[in-house]
Each structure stands twice: as structure tokens, then as C-alpha cells.
NUMARMI-770766 format. One line per 10 residues: number of its first residue (from 0); for each residue z, x, y negated of N, C-alpha, C, O. Coordinates in Angstrom, 2 decimals, padded with zeros to 5 digits. Example, Ala and Ser with C-alpha at 12.3 -4.5 7.8 and 13.67 -1.06 7.14 Angstrom:
2
0) 007.80 013.19 005.69 007.80 012.30 004.50 007.80 013.20 003.30 008.46 014.24 003.32; 007.08 012.85 002.25 007.14 013.67 001.06 007.87 012.90 -000.03 008.04 013.41 -001.14
REM end
This chain:
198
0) -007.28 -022.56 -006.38 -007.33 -021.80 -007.63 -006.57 -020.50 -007.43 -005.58 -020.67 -006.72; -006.75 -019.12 -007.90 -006.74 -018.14 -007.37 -005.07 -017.72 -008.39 -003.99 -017.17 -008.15; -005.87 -018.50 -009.83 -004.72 -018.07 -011.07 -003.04 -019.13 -010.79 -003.13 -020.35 -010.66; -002.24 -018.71 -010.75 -000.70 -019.51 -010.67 -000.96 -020.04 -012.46 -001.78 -020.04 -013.37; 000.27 -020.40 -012.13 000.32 -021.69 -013.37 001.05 -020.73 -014.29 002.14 -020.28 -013.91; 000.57 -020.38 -015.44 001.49 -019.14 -016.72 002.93 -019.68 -016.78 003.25 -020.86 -016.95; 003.74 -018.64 -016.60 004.42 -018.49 -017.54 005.47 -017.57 -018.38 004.80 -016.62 -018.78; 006.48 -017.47 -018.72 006.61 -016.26 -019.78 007.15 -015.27 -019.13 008.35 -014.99 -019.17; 006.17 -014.59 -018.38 006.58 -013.87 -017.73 006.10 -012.46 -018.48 004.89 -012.57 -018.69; 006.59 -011.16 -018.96 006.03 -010.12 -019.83 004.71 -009.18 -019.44 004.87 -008.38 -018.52
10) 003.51 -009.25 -020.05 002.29 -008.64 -019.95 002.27 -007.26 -020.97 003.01 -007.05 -021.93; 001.73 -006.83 -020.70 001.09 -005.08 -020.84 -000.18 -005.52 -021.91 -001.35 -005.45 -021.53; 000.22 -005.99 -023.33 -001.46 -005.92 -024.24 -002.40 -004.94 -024.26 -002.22 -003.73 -024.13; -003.60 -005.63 -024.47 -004.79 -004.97 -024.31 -004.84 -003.83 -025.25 -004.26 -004.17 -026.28; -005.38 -002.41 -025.34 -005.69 -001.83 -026.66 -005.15 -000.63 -026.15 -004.55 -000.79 -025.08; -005.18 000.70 -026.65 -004.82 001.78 -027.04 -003.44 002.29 -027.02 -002.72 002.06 -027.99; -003.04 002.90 -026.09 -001.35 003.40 -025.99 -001.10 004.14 -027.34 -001.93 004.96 -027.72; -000.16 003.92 -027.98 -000.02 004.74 -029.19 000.53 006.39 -028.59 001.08 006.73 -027.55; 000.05 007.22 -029.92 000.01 008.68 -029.19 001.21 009.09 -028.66 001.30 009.79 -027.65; 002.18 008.67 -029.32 004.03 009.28 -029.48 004.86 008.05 -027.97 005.98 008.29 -027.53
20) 004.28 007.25 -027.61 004.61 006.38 -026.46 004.33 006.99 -025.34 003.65 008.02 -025.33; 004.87 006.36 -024.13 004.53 007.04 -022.85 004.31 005.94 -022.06 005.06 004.97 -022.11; 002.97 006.01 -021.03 003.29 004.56 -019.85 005.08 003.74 -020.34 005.35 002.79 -021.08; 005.99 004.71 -019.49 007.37 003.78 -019.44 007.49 003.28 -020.63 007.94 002.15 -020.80; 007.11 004.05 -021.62 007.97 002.98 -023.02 006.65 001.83 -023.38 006.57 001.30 -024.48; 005.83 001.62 -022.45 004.84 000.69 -022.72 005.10 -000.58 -021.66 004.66 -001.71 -021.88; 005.71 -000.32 -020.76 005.73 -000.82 -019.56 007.09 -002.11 -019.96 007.76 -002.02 -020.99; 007.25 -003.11 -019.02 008.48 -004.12 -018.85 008.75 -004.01 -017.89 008.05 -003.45 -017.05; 009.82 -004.49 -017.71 010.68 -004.43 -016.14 010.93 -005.72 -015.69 011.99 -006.24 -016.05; 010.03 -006.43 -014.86 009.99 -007.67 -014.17 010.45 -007.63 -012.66 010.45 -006.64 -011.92
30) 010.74 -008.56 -012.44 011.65 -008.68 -011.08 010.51 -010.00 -010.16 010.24 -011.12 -010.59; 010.08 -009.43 -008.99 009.47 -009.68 -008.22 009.44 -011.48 -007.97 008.39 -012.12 -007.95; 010.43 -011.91 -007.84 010.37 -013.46 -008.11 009.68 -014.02 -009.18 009.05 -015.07 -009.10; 009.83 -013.14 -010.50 009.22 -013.67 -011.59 007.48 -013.94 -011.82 006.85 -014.55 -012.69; 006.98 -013.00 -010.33 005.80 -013.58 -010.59 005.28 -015.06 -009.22 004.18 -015.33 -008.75; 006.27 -015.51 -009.06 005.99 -017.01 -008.60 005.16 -017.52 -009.29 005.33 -017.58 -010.51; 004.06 -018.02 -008.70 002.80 -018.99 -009.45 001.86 -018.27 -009.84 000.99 -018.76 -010.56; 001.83 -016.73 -009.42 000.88 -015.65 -010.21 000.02 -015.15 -008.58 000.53 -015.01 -007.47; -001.06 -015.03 -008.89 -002.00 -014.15 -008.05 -001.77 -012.88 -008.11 -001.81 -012.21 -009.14; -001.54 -012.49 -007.07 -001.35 -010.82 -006.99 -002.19 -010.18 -006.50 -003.10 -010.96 -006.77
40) -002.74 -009.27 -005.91 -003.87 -008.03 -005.80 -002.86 -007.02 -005.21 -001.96 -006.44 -005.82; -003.21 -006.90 -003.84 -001.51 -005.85 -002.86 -002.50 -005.10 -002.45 -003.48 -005.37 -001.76; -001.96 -003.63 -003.23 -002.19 -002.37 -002.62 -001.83 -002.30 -001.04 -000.64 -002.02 -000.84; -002.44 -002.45 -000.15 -001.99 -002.68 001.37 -001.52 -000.85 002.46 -000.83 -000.82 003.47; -001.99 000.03 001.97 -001.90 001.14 002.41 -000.48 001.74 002.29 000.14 002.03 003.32; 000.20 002.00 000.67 001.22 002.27 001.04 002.15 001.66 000.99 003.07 002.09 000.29; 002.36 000.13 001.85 003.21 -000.52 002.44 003.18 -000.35 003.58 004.28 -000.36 004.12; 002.24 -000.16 004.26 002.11 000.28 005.54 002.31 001.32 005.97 002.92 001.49 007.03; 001.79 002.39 005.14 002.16 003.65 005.20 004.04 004.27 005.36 004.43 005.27 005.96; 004.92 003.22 004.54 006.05 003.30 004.67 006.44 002.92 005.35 007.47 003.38 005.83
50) 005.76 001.70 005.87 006.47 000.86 006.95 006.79 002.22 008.74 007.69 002.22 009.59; 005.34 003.27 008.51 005.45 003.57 009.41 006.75 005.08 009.22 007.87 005.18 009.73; 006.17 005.87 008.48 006.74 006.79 007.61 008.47 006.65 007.80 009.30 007.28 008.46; 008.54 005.51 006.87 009.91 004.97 006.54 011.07 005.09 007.71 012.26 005.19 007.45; 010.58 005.07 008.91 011.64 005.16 010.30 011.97 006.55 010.30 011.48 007.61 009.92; 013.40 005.96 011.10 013.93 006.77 011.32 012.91 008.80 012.21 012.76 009.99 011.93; 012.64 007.97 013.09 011.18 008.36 014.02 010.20 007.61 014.16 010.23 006.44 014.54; 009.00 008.44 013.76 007.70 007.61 013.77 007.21 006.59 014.65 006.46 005.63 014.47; 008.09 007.24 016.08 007.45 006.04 017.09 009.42 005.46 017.49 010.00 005.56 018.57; 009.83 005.02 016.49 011.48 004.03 016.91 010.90 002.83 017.53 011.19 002.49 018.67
60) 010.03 002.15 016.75 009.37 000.75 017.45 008.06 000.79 018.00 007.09 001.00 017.28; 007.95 000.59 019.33 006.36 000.84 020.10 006.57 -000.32 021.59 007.47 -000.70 022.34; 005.60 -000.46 021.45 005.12 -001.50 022.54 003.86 -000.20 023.78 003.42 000.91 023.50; 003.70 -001.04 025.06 002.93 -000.37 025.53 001.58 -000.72 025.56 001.36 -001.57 026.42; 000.69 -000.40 024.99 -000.70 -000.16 024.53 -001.61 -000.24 025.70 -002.83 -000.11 025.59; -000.95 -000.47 026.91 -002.05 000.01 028.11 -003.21 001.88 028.35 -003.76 002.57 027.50; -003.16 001.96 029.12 -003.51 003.02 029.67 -002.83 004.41 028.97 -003.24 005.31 028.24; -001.51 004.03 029.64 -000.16 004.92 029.21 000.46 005.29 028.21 001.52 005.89 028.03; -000.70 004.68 027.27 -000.42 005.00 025.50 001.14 004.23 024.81 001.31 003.12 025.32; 001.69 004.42 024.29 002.53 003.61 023.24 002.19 003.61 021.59 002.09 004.54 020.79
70) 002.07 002.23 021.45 001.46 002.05 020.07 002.69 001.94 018.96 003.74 001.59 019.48; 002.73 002.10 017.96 003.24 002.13 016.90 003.34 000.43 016.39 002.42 -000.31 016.05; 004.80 000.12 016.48 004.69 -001.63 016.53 005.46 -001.68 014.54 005.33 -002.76 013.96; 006.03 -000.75 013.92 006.33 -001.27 012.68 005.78 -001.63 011.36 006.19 -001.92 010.24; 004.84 -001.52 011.89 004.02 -002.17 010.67 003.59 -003.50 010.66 003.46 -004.06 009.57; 003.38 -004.00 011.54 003.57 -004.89 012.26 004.79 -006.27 012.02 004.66 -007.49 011.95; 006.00 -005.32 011.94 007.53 -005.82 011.36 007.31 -005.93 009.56 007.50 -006.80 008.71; 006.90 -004.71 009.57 007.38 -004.45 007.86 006.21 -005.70 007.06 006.58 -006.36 006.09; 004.59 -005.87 007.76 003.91 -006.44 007.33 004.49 -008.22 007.33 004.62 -008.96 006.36; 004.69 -008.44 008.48 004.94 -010.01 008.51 006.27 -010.15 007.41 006.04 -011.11 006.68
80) 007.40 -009.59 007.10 008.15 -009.62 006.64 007.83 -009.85 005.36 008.34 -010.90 004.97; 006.98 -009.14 004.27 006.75 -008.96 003.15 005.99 -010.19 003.16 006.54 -011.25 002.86; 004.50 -010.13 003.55 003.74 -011.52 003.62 004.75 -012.70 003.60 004.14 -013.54 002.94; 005.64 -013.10 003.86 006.58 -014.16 004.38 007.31 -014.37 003.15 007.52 -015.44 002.57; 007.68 -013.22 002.85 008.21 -012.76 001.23 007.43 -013.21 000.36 007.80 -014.28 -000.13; 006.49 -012.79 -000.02 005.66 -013.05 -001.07 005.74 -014.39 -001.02 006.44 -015.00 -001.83; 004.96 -015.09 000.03 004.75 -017.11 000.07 006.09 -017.52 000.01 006.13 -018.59 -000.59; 007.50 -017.06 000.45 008.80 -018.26 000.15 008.48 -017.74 -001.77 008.53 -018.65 -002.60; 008.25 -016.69 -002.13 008.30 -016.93 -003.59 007.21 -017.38 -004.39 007.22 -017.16 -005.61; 006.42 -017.89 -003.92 005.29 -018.57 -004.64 004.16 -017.61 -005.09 003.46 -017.87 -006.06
90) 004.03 -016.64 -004.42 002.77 -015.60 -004.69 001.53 -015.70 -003.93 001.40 -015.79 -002.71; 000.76 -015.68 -004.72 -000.72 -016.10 -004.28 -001.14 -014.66 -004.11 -001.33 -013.89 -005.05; -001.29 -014.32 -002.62 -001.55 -012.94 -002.25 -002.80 -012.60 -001.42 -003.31 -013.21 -000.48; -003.26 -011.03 -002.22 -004.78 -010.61 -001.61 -004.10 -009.32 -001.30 -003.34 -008.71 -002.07; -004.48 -008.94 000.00 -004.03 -007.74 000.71 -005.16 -007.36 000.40 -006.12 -008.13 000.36; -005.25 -005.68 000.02 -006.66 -004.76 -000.54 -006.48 -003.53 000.62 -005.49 -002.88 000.95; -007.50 -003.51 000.96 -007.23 -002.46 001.88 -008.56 -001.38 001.60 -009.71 -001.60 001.23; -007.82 -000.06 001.96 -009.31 000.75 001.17 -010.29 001.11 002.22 -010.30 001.13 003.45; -011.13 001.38 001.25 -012.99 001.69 002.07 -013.06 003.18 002.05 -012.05 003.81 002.38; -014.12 003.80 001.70 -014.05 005.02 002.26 -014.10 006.01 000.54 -014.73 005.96 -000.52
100) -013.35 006.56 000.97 -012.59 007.74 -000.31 -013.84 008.07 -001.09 -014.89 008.22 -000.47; -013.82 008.15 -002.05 -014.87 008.84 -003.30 -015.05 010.13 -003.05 -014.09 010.75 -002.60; -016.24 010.80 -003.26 -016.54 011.95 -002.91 -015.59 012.84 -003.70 -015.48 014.04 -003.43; -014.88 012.25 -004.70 -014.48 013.56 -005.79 -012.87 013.68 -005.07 -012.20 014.62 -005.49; -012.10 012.64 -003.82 -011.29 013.12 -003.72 -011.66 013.98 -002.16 -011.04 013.73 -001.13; -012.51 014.75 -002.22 -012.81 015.35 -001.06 -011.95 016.52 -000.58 -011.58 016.87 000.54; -011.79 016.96 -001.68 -010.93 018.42 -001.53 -009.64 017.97 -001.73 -008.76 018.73 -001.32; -009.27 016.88 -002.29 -007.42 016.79 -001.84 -007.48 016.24 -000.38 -006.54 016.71 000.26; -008.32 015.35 000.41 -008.19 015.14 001.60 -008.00 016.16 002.31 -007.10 016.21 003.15; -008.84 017.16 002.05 -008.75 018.20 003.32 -007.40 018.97 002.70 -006.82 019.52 003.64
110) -006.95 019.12 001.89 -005.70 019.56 001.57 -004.35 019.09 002.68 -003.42 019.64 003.28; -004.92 017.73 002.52 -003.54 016.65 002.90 -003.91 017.07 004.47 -002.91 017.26 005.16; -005.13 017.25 005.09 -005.76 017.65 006.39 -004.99 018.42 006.98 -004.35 018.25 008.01; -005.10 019.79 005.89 -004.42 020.69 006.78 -003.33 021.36 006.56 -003.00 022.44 007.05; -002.48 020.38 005.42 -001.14 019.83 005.44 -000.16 019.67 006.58 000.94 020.23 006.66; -000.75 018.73 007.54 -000.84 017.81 008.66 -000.92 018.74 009.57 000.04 019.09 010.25; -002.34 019.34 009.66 -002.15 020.65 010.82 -001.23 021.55 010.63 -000.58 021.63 011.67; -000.85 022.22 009.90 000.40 023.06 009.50 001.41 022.47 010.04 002.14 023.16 010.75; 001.70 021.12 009.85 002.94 021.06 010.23 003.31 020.81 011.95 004.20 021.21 012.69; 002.22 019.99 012.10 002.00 020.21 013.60 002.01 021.11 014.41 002.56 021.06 015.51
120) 001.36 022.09 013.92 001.40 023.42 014.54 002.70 024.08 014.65 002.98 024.89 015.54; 003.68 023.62 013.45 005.00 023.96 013.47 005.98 023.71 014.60 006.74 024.38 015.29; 005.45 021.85 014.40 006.32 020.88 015.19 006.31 021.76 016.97 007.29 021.92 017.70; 005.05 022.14 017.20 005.22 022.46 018.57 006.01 023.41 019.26 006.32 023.48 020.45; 006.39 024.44 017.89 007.48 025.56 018.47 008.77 025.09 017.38 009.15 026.00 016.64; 009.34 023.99 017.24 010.55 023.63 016.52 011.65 023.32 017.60 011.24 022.68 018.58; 012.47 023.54 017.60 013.55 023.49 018.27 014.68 022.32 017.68 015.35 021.40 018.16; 014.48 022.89 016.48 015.69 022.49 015.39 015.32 020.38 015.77 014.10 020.38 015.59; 015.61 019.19 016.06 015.63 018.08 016.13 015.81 017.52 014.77 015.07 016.55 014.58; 016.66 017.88 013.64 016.47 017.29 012.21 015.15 017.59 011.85 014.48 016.74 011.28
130) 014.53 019.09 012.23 013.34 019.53 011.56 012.54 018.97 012.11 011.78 018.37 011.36; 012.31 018.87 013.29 011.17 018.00 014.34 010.80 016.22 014.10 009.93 015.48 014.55; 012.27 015.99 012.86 011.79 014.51 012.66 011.12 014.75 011.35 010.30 013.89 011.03; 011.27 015.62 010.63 010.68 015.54 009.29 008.78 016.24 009.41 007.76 015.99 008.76; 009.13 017.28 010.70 007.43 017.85 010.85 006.69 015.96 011.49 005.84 015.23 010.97; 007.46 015.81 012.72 006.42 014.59 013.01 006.13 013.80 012.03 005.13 013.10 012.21; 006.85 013.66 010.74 006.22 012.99 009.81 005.18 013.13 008.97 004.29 012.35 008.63; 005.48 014.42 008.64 004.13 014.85 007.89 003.11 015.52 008.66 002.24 016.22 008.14; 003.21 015.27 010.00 002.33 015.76 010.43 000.85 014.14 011.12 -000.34 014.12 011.44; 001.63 013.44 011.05 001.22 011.83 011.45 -000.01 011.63 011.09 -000.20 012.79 010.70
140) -000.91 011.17 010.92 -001.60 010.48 010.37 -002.10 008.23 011.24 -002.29 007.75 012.36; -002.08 007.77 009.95 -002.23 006.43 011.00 -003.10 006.40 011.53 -003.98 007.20 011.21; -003.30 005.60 012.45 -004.27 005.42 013.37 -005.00 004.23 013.20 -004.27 003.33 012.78; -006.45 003.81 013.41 -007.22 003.31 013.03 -006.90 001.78 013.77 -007.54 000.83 013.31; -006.17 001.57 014.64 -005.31 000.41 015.24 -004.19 -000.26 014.07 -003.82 -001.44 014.02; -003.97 000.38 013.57 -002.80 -000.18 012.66 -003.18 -000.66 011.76 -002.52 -001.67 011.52; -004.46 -000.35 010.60 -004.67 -001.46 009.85 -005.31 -002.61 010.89 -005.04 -003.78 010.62; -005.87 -002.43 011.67 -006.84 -003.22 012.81 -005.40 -004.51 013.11 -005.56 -005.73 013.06; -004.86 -004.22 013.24 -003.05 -005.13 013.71 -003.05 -005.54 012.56 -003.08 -006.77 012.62; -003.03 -005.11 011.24 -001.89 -005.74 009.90 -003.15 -006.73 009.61 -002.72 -007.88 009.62
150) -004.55 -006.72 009.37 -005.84 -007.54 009.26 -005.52 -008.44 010.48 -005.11 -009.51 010.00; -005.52 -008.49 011.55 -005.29 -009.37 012.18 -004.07 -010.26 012.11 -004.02 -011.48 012.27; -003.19 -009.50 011.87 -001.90 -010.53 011.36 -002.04 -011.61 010.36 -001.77 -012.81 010.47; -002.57 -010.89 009.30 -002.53 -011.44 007.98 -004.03 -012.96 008.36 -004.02 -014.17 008.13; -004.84 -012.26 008.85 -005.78 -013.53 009.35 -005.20 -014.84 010.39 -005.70 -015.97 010.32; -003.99 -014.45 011.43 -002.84 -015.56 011.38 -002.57 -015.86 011.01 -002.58 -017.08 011.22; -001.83 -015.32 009.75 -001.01 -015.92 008.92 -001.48 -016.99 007.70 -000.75 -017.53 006.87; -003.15 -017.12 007.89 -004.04 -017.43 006.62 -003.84 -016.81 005.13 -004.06 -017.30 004.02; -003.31 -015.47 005.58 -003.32 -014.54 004.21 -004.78 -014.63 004.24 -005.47 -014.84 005.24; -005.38 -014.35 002.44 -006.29 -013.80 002.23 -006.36 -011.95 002.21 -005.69 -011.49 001.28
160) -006.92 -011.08 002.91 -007.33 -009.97 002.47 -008.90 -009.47 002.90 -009.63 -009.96 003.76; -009.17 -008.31 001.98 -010.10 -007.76 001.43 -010.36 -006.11 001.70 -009.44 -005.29 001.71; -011.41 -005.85 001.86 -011.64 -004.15 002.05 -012.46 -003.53 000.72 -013.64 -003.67 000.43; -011.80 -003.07 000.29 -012.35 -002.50 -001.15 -013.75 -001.90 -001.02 -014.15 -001.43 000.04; -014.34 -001.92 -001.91 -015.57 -000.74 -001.94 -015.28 000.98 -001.31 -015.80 001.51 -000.33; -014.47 001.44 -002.08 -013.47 002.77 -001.98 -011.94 002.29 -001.87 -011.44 001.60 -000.98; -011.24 002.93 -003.20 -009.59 002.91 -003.21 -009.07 001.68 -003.74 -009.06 001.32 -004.92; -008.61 001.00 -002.59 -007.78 -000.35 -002.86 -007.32 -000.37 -004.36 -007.63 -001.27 -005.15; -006.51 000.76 -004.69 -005.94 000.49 -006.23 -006.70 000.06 -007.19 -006.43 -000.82 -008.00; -007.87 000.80 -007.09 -009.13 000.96 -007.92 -010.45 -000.88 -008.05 -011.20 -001.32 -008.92
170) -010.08 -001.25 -006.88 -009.99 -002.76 -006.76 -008.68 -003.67 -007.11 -008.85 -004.89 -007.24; -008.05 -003.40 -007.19 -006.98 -003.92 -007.68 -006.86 -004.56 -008.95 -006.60 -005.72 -009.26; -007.10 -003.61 -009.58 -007.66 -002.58 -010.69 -008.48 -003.68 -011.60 -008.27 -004.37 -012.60; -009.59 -003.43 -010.61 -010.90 -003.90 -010.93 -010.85 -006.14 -011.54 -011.06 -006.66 -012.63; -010.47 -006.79 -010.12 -009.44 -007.91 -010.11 -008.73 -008.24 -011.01 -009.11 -009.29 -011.53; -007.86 -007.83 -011.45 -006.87 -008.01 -012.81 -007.38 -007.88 -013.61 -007.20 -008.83 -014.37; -008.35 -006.80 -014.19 -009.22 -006.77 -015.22 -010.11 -007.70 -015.46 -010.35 -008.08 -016.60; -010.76 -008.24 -014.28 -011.54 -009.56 -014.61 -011.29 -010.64 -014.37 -011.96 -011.64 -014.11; -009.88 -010.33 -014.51 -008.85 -011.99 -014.39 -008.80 -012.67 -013.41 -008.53 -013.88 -013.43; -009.08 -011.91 -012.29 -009.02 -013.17 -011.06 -007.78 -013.26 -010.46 -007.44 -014.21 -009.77
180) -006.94 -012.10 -010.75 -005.81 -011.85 -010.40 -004.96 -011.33 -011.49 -005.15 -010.35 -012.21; -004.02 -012.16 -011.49 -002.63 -011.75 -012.74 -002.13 -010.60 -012.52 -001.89 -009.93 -013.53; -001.76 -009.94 -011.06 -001.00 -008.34 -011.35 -001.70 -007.82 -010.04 -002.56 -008.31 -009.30; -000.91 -006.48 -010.02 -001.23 -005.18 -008.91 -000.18 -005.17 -008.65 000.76 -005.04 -009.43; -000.15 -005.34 -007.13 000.88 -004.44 -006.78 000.89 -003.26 -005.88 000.79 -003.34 -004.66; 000.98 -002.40 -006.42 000.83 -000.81 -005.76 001.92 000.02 -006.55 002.45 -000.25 -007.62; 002.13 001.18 -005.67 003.26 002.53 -006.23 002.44 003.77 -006.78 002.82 004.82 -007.31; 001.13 003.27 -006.46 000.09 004.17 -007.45 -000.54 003.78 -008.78 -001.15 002.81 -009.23; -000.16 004.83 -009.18 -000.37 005.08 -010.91 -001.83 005.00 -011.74 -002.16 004.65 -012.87; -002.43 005.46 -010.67 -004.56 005.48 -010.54 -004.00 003.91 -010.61 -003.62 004.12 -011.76
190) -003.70 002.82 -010.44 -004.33 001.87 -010.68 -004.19 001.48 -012.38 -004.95 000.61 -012.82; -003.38 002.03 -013.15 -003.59 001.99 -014.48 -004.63 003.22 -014.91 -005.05 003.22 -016.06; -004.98 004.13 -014.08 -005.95 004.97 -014.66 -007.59 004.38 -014.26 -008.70 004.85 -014.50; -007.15 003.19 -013.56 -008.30 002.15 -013.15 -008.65 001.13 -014.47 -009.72 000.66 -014.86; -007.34 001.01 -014.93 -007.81 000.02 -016.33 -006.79 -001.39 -015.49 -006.72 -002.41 -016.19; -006.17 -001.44 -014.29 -005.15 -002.25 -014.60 -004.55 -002.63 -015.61 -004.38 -001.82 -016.52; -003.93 -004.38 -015.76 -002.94 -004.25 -017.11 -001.91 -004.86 -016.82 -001.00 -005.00 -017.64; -001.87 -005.28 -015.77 -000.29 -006.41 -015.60 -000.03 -005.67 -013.71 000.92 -006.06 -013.02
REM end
């Protein structure tokens, strides 16, 4: 059964935000244990995304990849950790991972594109070593191996996950709304502009 067993744990009612309210003054503040026995719906991107991000230097943890490459091993860490997390607390968890972007966010991609090139282009004549850790960051993008690793993990681990149509949130989203899943968990806000409610 996908649904945990209720209980009084605080929900987001259905209906119309009043005009003079804001999200926060609509919102409760629940603490992650509290949804033991609840199905969750996991935004999978930016956990991963931090996991890699989040270091000190992008490549602190790497294994050797064969044919001279070094792969990016923290997501890897950050993933088994959380998964492990979730089940000692009784969370019934679907990793969402996204499909391919909606045409309408076309023009912030290439934004974020050549974001990335900018900074790269920087990184190559930087000298400065504080600045050279903050360009390799935004200059990164993940690599198509790393969700390929966290899907394979999670299929060890007999996690259930899922590849969205498009934007994981937006499935998330979708899930909670038709009750198959009690909450979202994501740091994106589009998943209440999805019609999320818990």
C-alpha cells in the first residue's frame, strides 16, 4: 500500500489562499520524522544537485572511471545516506527524477547555458583559488552518469523511483494531488504552482 497509516500530522486545506495571506502564513512547520507512515514523492534533482554542488570542490570525492577519467563519487554518498534516512524513519519513498524540460522553459535553459560558459571561460584565466572554487561551480553541469549511479543505487536498495513525463516537481505535484502520495518533497516552489498540497 503506497498510503502510510494517518496521522495528526498538519495538512495544507483544499480551496483558495485568502488575498491578504501569503504561501508562509498558509504553510505549517513539520519536522521530517513526523511524516513516518506517509508516502512521499522526492524531488530527486536537487538533492543531487547539492550533493554535488555542496563540496567543498566539485571533484573532493572521485573514484577512477577508467580511461583516465575521474568520476564524481558524491552523490553517490549524499544519495545512500538520505534513502537510509528516509526507511530508519518510516517513509514510503518515490525518487522522481525529471524527463525532458517543457518547451516554455527554453529560454531560461539557455540562460543558465551560458551562465555556465561565462563562467568557465572565466575559470580558465583565474588565478585567484577562492574564485576558481566558486567559477568551477557554476560553471559544472552534471553529467549524464550521475543520475545513471543514483537509479542504480536506489534499484539496490529496492527504492522505488520514477522518471517524470517533464519536471519531477510537476509530478510530484501531480501524485499528491491524486492521492497516491501524502507529500512532496522538493526546495522548489513550482511544485505548489503545480497544485501540490501537503
Amino acid at each position: 500500500d503506497k498510503k502510510g497509516d494517518k496521522k495528526d500530522v498538519p495538512k495544507r486545506d483544499k480551496g483558495e489562499a485568502p488575498v491578504k495571506e501569503t504561501i508562509k502564513d498558509l504553510g505549517l512547520l513539520i519536522k521530517l520524522e513526523d511524516l513516518s507512515g506517509f508516502a512521499v514523492a522526492i524531488d530527486a534533482y536537487p538533492i543531487i544537485h547539492a550533493a554535488v554542488r555542496g563540496m567543498q570542490q566539485v571533484n573532493t570525492l572521485t573514484h577512477d572511471g577508467g580511461m583516465g577519467q575521474e568520476k564524481i563519487t558524491s552523490h553517490i554518498n549524499v544519495l545512500f545516506f538520505n534513502a537510509i534516512l528516509f526507511h530508519k524513519m518510516g517513509i514510503k519513498q518515490l525518487w522522481v527524477f525529471d524527463g525532458g524540460p517543457p518547451t516554455i522553459k527554453n529560454k531560461e535553459l539557455a540562460k543558465r547555458s551560458e551562465a555556465r560558459k561565462k563562467a568557465s571561460d572565466e575559470l580558465k584565466a583565474c588565478k585567484d583559488e577562492d574564485r576558481k572554487i566558486k567559477l568551477e561551480k557554476r560553471s559544472y553541469k552534471l553529467e549524464d552518469y550521475i543520475m545513471s549511479d543514483v537509479k542504480k543505487l536506489l534499484t539496490y536498495m529496492g527504492i522505488s523511483w520514477v522518471v517524470a513525463p517533464e519536471e519531477a516537481e510537476a509530478y510530484c505535484a501531480f501524485l499528491n494531488k491524486s492521492g497516491d502520495y501524502d507529500y512532496v518533497l522538493s526546495p522548489d516552489s513550482d511544485a505548489l504552482v503545480f497544485g501540490a498540497m501537503n
